[in-house]
PQR file of N, CA, C, O and H, with PARSE charges and radii, in Angstrom:
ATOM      1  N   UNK A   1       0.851  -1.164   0.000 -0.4000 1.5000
ATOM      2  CA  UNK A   1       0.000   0.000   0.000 -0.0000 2.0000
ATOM      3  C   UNK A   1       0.901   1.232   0.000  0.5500 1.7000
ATOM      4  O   UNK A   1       1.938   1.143   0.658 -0.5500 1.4000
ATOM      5  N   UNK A   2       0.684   2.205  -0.555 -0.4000 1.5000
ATOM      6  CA  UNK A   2       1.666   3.106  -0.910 -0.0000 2.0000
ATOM      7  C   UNK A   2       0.914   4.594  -0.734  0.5500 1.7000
ATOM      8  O   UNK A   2      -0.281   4.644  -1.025 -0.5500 1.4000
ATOM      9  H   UNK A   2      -0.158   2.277  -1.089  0.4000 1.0000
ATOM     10  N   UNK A   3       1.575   5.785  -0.271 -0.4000 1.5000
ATOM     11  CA  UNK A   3       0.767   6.772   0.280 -0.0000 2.0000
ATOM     12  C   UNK A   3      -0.497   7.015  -0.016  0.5500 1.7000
ATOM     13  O   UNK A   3      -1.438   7.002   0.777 -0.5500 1.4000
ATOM     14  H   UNK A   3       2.546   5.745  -0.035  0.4000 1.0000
ATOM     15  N   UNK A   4      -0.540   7.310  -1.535 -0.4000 1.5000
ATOM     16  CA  UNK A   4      -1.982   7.566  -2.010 -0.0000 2.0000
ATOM     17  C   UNK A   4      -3.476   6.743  -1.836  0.5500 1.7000
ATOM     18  O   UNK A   4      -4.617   7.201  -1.897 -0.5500 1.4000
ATOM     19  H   UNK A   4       0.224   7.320  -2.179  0.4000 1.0000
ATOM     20  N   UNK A   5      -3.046   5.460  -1.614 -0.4000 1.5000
ATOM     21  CA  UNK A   5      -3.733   4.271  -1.177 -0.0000 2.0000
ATOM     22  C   UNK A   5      -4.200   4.488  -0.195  0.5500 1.7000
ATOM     23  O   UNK A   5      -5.431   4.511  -0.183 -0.5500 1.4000
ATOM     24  H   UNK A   5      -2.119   5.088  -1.564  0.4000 1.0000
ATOM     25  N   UNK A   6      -3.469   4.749   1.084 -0.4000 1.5000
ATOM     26  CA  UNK A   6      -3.678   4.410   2.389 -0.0000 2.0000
ATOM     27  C   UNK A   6      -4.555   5.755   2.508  0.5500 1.7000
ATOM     28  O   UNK A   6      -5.735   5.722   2.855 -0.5500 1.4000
ATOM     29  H   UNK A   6      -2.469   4.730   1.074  0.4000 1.0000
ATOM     30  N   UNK A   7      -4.019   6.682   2.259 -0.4000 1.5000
ATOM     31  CA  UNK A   7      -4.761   8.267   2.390 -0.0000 2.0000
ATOM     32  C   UNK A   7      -6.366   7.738   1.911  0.5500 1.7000
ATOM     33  O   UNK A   7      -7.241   8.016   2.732 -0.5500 1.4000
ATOM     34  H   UNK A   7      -3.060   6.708   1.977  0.4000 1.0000
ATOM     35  N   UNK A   8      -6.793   7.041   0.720 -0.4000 1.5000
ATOM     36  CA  UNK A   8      -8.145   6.992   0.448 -0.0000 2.0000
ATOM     37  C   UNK A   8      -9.021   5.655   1.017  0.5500 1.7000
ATOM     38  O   UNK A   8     -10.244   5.513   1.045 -0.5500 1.4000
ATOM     39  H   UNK A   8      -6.083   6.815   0.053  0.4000 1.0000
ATOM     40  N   UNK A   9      -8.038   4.802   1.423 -0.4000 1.5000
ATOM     41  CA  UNK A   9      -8.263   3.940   2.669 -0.0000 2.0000
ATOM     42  C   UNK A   9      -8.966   5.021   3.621  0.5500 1.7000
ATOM     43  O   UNK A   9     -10.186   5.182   3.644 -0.5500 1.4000
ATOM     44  H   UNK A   9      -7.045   4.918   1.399  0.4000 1.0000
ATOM     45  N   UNK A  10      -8.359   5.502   4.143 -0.4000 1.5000
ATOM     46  CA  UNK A  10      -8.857   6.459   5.424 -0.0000 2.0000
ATOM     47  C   UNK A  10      -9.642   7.269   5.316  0.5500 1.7000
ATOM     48  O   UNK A  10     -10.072   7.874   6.298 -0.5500 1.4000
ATOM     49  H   UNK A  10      -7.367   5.371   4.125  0.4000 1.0000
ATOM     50  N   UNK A  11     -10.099   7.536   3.922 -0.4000 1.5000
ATOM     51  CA  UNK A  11     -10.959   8.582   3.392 -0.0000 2.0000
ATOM     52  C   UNK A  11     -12.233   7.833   3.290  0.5500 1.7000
ATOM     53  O   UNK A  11     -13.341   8.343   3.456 -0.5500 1.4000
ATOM     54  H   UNK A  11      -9.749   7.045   3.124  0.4000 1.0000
ATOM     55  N   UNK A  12     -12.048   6.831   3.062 -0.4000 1.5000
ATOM     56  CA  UNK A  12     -12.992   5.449   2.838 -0.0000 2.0000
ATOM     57  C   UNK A  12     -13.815   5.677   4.030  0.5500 1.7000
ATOM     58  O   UNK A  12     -14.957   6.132   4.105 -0.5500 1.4000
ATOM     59  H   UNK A  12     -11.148   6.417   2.927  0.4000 1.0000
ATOM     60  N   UNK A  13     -12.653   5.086   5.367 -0.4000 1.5000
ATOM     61  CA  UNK A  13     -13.352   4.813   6.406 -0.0000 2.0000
ATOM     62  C   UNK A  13     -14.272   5.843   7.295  0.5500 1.7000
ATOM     63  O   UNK A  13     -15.353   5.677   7.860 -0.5500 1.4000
ATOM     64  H   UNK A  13     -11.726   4.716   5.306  0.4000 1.0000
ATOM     65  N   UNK A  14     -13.292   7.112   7.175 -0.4000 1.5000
ATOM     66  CA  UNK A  14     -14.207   7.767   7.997 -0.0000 2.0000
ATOM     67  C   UNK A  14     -15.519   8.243   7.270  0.5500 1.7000
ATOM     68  O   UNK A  14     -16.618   8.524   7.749 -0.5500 1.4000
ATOM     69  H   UNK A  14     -12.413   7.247   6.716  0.4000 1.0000
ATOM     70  N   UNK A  15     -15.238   8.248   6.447 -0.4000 1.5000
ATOM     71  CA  UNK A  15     -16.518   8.672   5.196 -0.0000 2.0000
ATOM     72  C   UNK A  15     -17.511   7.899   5.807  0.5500 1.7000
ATOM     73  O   UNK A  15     -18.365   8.427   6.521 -0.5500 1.4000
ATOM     74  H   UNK A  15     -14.345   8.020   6.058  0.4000 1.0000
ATOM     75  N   UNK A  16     -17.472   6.504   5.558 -0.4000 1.5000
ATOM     76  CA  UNK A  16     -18.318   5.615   6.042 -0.0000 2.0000
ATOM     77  C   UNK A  16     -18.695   5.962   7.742  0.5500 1.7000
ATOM     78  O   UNK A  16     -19.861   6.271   7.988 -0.5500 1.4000
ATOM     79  H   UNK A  16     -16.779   6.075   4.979  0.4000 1.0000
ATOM     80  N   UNK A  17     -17.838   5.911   8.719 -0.4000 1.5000
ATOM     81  CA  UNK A  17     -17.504   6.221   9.826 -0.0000 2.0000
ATOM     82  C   UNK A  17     -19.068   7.789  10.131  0.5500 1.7000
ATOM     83  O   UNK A  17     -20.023   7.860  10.905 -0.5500 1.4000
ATOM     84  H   UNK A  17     -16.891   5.660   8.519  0.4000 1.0000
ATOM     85  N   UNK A  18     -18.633   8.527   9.267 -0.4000 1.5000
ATOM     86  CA  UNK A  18     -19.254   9.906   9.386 -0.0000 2.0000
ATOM     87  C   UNK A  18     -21.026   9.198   9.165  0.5500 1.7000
ATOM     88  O   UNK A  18     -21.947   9.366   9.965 -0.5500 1.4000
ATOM     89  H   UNK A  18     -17.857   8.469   8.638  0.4000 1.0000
ATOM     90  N   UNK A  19     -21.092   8.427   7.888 -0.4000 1.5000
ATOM     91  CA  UNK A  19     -22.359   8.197   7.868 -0.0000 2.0000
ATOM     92  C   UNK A  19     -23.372   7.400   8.346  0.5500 1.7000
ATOM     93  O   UNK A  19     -24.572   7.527   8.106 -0.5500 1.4000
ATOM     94  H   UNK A  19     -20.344   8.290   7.238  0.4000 1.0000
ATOM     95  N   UNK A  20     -22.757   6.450   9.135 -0.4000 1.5000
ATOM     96  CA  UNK A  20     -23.090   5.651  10.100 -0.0000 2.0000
ATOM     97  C   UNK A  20     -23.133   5.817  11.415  0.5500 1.7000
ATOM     98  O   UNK A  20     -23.524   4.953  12.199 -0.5500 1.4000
ATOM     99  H   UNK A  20     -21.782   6.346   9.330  0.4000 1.0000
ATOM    100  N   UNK A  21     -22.542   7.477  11.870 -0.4000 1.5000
ATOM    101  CA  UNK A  21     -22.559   7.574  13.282 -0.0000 2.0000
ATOM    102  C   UNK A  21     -21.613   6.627  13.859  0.5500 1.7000
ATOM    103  O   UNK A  21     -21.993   6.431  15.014 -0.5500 1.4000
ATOM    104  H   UNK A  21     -22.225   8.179  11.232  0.4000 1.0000
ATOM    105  N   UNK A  22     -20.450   5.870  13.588 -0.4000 1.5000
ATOM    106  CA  UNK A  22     -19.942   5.074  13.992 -0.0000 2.0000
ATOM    107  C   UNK A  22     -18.113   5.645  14.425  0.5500 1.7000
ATOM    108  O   UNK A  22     -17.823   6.784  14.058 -0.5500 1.4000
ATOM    109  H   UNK A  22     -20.142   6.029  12.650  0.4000 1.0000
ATOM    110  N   UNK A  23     -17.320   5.042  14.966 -0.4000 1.5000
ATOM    111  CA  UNK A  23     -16.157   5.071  15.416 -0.0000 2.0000
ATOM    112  C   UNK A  23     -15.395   4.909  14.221  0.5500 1.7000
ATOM    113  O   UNK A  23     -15.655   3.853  13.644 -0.5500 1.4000
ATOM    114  H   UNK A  23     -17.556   4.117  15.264  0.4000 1.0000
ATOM    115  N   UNK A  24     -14.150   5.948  13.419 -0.4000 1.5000
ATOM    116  CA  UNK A  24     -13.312   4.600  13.123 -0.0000 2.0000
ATOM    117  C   UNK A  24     -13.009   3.811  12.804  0.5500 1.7000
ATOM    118  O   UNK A  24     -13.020   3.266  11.701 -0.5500 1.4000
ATOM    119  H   UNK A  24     -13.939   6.805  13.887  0.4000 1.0000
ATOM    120  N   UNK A  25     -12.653   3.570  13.757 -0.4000 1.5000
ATOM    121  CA  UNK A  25     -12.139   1.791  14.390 -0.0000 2.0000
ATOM    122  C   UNK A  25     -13.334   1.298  14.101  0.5500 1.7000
ATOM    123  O   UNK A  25     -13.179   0.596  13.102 -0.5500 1.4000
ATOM    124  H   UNK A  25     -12.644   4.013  14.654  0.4000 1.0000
ATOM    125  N   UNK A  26     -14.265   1.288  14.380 -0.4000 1.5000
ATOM    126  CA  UNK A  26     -14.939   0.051  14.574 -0.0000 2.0000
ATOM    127  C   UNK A  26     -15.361  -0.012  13.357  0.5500 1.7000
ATOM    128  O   UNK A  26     -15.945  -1.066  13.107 -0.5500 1.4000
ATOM    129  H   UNK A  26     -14.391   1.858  15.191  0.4000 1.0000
ATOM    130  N   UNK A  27     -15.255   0.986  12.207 -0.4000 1.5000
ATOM    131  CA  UNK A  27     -15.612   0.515  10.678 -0.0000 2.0000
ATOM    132  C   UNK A  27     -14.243  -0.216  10.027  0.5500 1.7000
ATOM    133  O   UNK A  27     -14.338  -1.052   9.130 -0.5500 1.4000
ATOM    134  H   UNK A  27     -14.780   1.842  12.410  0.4000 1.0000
ATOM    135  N   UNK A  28     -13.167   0.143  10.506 -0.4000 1.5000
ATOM    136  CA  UNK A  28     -12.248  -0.293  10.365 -0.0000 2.0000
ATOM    137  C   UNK A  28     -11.961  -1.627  10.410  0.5500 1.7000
ATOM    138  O   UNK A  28     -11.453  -2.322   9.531 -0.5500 1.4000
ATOM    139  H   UNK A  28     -13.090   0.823  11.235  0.4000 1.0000
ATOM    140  N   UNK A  29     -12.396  -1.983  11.710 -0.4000 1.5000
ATOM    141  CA  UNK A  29     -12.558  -3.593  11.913 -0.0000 2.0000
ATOM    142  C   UNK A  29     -13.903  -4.275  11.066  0.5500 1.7000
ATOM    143  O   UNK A  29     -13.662  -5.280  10.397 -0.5500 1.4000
ATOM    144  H   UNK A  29     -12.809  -1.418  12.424  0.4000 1.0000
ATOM    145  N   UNK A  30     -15.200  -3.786  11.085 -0.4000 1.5000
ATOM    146  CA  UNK A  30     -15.530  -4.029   9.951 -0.0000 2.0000
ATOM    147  C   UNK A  30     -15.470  -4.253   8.335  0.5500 1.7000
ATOM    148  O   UNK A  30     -15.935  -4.923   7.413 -0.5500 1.4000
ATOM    149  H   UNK A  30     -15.396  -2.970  11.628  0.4000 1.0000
ATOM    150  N   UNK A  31     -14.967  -3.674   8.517 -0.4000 1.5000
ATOM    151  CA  UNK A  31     -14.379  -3.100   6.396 -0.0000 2.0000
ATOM    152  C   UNK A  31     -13.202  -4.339   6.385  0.5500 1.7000
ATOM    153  O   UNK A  31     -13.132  -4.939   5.313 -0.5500 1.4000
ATOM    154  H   UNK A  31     -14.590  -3.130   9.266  0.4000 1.0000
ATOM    155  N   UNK A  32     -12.209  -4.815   7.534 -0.4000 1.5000
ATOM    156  CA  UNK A  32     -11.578  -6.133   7.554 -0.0000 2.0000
ATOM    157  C   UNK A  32     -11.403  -7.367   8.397  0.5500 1.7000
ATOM    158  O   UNK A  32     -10.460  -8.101   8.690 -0.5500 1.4000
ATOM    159  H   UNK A  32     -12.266  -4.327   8.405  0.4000 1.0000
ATOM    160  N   UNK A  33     -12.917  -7.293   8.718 -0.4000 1.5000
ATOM    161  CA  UNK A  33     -12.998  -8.531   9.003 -0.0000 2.0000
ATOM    162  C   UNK A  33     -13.769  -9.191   7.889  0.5500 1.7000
ATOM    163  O   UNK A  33     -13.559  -8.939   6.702 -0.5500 1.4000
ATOM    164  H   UNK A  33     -13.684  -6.697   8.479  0.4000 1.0000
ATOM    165  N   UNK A  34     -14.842 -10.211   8.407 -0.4000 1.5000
ATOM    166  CA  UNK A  34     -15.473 -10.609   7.646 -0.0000 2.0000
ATOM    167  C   UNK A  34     -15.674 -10.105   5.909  0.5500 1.7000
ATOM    168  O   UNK A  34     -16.283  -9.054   5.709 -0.5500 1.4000
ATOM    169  H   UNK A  34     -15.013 -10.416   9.371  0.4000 1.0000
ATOM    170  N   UNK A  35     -15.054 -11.026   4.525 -0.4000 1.5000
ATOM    171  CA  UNK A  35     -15.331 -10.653   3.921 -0.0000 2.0000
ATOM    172  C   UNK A  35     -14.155  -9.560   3.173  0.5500 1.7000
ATOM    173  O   UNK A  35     -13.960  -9.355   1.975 -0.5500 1.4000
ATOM    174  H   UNK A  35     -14.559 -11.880   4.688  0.4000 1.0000
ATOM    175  N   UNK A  36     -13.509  -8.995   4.325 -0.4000 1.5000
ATOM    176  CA  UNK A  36     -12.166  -7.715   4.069 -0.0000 2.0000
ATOM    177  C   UNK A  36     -12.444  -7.150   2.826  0.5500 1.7000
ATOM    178  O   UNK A  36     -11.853  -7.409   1.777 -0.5500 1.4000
ATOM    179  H   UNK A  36     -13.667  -9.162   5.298  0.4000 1.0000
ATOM    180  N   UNK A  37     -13.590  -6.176   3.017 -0.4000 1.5000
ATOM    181  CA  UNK A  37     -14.095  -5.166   1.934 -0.0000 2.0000
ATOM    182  C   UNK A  37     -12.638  -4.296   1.522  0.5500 1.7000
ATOM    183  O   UNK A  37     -12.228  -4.045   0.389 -0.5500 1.4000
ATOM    184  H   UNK A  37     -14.070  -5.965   3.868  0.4000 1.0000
ATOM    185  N   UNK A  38     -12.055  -3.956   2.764 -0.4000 1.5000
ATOM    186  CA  UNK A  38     -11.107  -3.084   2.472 -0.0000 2.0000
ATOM    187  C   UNK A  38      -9.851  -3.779   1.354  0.5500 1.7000
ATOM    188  O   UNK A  38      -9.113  -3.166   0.583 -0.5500 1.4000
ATOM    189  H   UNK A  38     -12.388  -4.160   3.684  0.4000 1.0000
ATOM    190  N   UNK A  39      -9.912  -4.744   1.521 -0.4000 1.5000
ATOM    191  CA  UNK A  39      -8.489  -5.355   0.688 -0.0000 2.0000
ATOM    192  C   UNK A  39      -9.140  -5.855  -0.862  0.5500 1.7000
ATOM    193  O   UNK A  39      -8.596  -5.871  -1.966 -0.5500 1.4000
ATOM    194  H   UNK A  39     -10.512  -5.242   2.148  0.4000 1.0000
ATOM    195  N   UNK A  40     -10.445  -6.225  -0.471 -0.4000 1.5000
ATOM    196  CA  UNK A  40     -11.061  -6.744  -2.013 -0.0000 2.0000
ATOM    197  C   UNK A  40     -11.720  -6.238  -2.821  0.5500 1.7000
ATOM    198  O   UNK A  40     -12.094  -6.574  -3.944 -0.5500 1.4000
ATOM    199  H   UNK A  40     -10.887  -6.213   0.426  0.4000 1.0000
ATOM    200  N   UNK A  41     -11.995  -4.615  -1.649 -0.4000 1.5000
ATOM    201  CA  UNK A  41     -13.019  -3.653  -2.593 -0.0000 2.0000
ATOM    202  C   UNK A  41     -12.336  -2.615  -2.687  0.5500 1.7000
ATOM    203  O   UNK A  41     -12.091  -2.522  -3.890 -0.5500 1.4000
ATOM    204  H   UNK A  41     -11.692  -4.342  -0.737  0.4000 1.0000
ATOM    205  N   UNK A  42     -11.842  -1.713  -2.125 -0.4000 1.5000
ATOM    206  CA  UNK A  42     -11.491  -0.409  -1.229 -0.0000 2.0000
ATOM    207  C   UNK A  42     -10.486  -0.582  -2.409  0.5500 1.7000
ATOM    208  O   UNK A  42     -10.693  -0.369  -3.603 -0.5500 1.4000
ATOM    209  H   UNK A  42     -12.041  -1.788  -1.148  0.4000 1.0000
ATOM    210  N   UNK A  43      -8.939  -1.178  -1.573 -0.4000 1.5000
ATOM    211  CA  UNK A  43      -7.936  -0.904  -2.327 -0.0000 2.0000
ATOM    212  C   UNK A  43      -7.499  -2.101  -3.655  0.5500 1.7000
ATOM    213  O   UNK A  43      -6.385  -2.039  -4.177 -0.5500 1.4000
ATOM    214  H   UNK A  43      -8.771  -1.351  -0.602  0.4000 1.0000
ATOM    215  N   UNK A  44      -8.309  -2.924  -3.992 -0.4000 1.5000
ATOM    216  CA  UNK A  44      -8.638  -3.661  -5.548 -0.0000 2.0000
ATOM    217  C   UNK A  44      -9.198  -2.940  -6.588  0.5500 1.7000
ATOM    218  O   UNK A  44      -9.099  -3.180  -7.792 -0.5500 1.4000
ATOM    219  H   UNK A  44      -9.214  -2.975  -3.568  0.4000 1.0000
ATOM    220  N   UNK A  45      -9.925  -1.841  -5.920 -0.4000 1.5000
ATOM    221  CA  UNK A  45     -10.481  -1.084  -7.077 -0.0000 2.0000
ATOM    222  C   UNK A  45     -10.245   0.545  -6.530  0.5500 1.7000
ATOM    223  O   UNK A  45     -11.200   1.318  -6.450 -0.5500 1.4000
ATOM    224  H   UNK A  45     -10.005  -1.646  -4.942  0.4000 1.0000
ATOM    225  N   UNK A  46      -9.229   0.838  -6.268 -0.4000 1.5000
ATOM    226  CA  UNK A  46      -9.214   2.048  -6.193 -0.0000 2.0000
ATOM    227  C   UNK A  46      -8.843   3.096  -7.457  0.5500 1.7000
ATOM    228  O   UNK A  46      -8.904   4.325  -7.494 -0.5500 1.4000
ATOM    229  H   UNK A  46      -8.453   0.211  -6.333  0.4000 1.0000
ATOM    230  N   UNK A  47      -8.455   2.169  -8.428 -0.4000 1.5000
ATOM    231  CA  UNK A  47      -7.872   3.017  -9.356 -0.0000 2.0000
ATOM    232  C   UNK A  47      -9.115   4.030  -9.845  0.5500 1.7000
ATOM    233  O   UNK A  47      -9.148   5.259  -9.914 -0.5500 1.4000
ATOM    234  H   UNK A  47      -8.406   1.171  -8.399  0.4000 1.0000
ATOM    235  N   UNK A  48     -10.280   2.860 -10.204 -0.4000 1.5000
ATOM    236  CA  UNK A  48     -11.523   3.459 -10.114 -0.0000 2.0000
ATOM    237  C   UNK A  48     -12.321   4.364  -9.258  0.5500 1.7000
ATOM    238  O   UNK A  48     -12.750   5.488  -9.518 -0.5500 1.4000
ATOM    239  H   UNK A  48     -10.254   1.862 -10.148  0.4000 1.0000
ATOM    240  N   UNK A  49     -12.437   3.637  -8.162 -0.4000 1.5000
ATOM    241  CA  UNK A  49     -13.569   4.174  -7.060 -0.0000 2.0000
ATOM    242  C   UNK A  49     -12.237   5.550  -6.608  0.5500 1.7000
ATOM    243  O   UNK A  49     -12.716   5.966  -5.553 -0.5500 1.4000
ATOM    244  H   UNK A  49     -12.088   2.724  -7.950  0.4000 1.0000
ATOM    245  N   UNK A  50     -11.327   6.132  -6.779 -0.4000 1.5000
ATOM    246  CA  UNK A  50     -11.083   7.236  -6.249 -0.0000 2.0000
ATOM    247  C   UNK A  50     -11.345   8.301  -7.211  0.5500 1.7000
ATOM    248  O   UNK A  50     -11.206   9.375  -6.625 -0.5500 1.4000
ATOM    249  H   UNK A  50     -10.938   5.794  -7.636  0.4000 1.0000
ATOM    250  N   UNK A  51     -11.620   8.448  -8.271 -0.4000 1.5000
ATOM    251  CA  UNK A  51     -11.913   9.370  -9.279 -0.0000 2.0000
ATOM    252  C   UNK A  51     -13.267   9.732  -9.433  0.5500 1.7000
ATOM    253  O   UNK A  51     -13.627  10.545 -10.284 -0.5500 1.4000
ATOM    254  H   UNK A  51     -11.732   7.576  -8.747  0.4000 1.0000
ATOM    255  N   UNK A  52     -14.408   8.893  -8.270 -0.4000 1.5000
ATOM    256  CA  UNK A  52     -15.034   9.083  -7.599 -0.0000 2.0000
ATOM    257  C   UNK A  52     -15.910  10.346  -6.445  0.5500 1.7000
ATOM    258  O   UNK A  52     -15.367  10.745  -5.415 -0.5500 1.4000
ATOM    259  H   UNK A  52     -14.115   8.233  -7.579  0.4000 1.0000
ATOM    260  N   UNK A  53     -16.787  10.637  -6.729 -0.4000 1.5000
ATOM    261  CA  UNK A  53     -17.179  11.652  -5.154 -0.0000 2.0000
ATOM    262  C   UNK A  53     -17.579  10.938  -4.519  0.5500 1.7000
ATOM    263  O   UNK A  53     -18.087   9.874  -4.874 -0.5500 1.4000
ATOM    264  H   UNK A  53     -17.228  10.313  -7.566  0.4000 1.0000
ATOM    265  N   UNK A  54     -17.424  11.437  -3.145 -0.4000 1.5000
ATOM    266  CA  UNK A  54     -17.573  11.459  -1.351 -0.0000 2.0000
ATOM    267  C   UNK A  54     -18.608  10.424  -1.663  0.5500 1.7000
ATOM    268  O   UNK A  54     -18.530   9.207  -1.495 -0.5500 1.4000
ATOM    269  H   UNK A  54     -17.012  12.301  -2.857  0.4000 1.0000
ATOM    270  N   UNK A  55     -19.773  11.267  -2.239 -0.4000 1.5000
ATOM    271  CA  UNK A  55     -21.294  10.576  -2.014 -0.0000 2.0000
ATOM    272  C   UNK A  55     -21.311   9.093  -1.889  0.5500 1.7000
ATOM    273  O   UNK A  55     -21.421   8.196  -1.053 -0.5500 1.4000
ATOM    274  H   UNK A  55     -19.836  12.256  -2.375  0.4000 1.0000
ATOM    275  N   UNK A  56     -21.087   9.384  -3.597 -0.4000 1.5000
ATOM    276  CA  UNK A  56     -21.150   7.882  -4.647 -0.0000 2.0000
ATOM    277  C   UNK A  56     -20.105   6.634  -3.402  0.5500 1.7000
ATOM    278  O   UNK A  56     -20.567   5.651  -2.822 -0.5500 1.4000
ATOM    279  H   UNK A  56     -20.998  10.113  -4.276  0.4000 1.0000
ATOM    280  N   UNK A  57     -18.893   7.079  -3.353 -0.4000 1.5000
ATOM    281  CA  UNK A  57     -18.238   5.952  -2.708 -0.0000 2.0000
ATOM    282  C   UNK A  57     -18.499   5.637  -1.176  0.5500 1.7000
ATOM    283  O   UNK A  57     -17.923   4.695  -0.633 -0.5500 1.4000
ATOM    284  H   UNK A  57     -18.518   7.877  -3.825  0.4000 1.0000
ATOM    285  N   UNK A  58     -19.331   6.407  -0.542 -0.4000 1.5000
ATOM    286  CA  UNK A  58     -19.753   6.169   0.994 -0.0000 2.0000
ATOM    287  C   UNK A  58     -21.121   5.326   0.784  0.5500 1.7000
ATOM    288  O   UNK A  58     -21.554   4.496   1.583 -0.5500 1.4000
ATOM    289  H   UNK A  58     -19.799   7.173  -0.984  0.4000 1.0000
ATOM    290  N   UNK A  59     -21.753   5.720  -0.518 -0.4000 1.5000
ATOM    291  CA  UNK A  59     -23.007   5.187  -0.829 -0.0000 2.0000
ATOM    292  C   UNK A  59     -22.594   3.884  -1.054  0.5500 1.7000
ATOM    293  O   UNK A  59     -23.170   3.165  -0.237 -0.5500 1.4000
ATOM    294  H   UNK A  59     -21.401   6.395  -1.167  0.4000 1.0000
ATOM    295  N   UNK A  60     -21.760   3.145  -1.886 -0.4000 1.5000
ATOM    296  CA  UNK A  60     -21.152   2.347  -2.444 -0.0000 2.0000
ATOM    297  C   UNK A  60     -20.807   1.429  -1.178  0.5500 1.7000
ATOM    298  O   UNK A  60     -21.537   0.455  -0.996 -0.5500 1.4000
ATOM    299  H   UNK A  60     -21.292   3.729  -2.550  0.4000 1.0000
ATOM    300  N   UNK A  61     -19.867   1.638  -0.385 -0.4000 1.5000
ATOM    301  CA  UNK A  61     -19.517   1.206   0.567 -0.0000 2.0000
ATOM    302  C   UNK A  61     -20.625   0.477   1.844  0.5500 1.7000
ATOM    303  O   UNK A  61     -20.645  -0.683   2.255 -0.5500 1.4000
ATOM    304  H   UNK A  61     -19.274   2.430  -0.533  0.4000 1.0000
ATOM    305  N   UNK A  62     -21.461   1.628   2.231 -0.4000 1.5000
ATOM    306  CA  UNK A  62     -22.702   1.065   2.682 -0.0000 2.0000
ATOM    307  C   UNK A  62     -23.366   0.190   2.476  0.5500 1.7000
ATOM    308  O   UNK A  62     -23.682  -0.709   3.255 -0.5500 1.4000
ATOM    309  H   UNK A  62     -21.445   2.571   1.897  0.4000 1.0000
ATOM    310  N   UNK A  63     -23.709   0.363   1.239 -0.4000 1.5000
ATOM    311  CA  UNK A  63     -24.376  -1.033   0.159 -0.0000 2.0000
ATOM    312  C   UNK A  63     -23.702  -2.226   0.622  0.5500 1.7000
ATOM    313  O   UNK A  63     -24.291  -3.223   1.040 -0.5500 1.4000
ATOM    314  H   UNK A  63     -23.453   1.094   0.607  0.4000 1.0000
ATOM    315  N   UNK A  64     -22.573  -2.104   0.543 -0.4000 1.5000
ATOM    316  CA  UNK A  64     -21.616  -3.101   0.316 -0.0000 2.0000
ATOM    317  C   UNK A  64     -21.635  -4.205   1.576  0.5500 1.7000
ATOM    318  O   UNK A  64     -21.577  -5.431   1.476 -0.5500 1.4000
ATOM    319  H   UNK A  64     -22.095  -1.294   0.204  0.4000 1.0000
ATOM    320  N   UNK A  65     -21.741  -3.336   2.884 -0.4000 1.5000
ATOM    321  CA  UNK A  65     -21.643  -3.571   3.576 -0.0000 2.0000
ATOM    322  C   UNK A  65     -22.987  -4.350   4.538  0.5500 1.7000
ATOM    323  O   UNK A  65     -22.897  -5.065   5.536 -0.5500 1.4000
ATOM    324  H   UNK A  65     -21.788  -2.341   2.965  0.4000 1.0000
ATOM    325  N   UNK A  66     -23.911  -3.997   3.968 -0.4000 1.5000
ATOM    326  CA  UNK A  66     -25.298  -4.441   4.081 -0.0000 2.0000
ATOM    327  C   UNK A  66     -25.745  -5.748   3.310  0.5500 1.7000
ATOM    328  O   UNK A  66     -26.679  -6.446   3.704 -0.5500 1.4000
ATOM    329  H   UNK A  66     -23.984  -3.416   3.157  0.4000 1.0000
ATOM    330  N   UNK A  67     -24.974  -6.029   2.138 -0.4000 1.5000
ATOM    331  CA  UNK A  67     -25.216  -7.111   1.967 -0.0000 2.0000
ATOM    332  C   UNK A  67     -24.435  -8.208   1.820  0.5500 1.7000
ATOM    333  O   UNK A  67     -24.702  -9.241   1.204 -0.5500 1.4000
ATOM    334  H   UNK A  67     -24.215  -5.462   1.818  0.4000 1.0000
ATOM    335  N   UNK A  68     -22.817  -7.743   2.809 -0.4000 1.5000
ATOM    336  CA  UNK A  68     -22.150  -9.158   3.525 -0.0000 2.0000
ATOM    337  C   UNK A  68     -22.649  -8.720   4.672  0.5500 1.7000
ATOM    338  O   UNK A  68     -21.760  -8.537   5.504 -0.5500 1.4000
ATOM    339  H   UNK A  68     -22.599  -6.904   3.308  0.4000 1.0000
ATOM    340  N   UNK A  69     -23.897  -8.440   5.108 -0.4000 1.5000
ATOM    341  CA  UNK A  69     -24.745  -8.464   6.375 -0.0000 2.0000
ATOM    342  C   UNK A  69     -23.510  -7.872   7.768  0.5500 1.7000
ATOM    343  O   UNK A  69     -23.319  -8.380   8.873 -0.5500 1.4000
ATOM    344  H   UNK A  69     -24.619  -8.589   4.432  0.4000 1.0000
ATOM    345  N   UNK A  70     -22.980  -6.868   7.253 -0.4000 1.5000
ATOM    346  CA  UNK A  70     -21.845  -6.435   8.239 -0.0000 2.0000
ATOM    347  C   UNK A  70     -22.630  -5.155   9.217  0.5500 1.7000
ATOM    348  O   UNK A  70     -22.195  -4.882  10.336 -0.5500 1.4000
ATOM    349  H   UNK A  70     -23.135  -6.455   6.355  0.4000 1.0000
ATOM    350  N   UNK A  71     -23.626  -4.562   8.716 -0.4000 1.5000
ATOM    351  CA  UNK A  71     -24.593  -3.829   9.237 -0.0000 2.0000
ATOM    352  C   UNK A  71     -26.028  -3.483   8.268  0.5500 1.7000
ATOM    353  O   UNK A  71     -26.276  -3.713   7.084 -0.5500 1.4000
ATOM    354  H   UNK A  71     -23.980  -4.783   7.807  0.4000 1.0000
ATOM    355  N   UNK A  72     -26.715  -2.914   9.222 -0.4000 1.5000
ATOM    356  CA  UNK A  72     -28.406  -3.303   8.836 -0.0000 2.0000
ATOM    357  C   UNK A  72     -29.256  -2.141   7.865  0.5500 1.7000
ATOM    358  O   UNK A  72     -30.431  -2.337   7.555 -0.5500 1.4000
ATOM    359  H   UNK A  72     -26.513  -2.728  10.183  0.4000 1.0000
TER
END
């Protein structure tokens, strides 16, 4: 993972983080546990999903996350 990566890693999370009312961390541990959105979604397709807005990829992410049943 190499600066630019990790920076939209983190942009990822709190994004998500912000729209869920949630910690962080605790999306953090979500996004890699079960499933590790972050390694198979996040940064597998970042070339794409960062050329991206805020919206679209927090929207994206959510989705994502709702239906490996990681939240409701």
């Amino acid at each position: 993972m190499n600066g630019d990566t990790l920076l939209f890693a983190v942009f990822c999370i709190e994004g998500v983080a912000e729209r869920l009312d949630m910690d962080g961390t605790e999306v953090y541990k979500l996004l890699t546990g079960k499933g590790d959105i972050l390694d198979t979604y996040i940064l597998e397709y970042y070339d794409t999903l960062h050329t991206q807005g805020r919206e679209y990829i927090v929207d994206e992410l959510v989705d994502l996350m709702k239906k490996e049943d990681l939240i409701q």
